[in-house]
N, C-alpha and C positions, 0 to 999 in steps of 0.2 A: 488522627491524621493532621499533617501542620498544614500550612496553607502553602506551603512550597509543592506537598503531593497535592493538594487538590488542584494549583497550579498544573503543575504537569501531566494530573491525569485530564484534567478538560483539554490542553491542549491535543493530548493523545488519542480523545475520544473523538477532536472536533478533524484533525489530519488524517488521522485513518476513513472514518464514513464520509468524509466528504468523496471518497471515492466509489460511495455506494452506487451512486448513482450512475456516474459513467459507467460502471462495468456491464449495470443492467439494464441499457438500453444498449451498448455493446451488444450484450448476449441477443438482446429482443430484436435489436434493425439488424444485426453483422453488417453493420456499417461502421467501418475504418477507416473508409479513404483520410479524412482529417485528421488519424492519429501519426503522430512521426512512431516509428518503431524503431530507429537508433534512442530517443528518450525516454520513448517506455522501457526500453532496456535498461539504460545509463541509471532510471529510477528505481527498476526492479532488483537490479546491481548494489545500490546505494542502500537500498530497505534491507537485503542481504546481509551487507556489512553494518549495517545499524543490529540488526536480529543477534549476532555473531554478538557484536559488542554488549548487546543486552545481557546475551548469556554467559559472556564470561566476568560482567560486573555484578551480575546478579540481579539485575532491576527488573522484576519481573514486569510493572507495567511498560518499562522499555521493549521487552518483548512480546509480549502478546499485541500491543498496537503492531508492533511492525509486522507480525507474521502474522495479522489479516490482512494490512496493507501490504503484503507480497503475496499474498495470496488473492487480493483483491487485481492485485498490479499483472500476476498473471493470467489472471482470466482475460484480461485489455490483451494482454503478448500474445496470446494462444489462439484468441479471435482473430487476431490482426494477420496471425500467420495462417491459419487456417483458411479464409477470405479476404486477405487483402484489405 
């Protein structure tokens, strides 16, 4: 592994779970009043088209980071809409 992927695998490790934590405390308070829900979209949209892009260049660590960070991103969208 050169040090270009280990580069971009820790980046990938450190952008995806940093969102571990907001989600679950999300889940634990359903409290959202402080999240904007036009930018949790505009993100969950973006991680989307990162995903997409992942898969048609083939990088698979490009995709696996993003499709739990969209899936992490939705669990924040689905709260938010659910409860407010």
């Amino acid at each position: 592994m050169s040090s270009v992927e280990l580069i971009g695998g820790a980046a990938a490790l450190l952008t995806t779970f940093c969102w571990v934590p907001q989600a679950l405390r999300t889940i634990r308070l359903r409290d959202t009043r402080a999240i904007s829900l036009p930018a949790q979209l505009a993100f969950a949209a973006g991680l989307a088209l990162w995903l997409v892009y992942g898969v048609l260049i083939a990088s698979w660590p490009l995709v696996l980071a993003n499709a739990v960070s969209l899936a992490l991103a939705s669990v924040i969208v689905a709260t938010k809409l659910r409860f407010g």
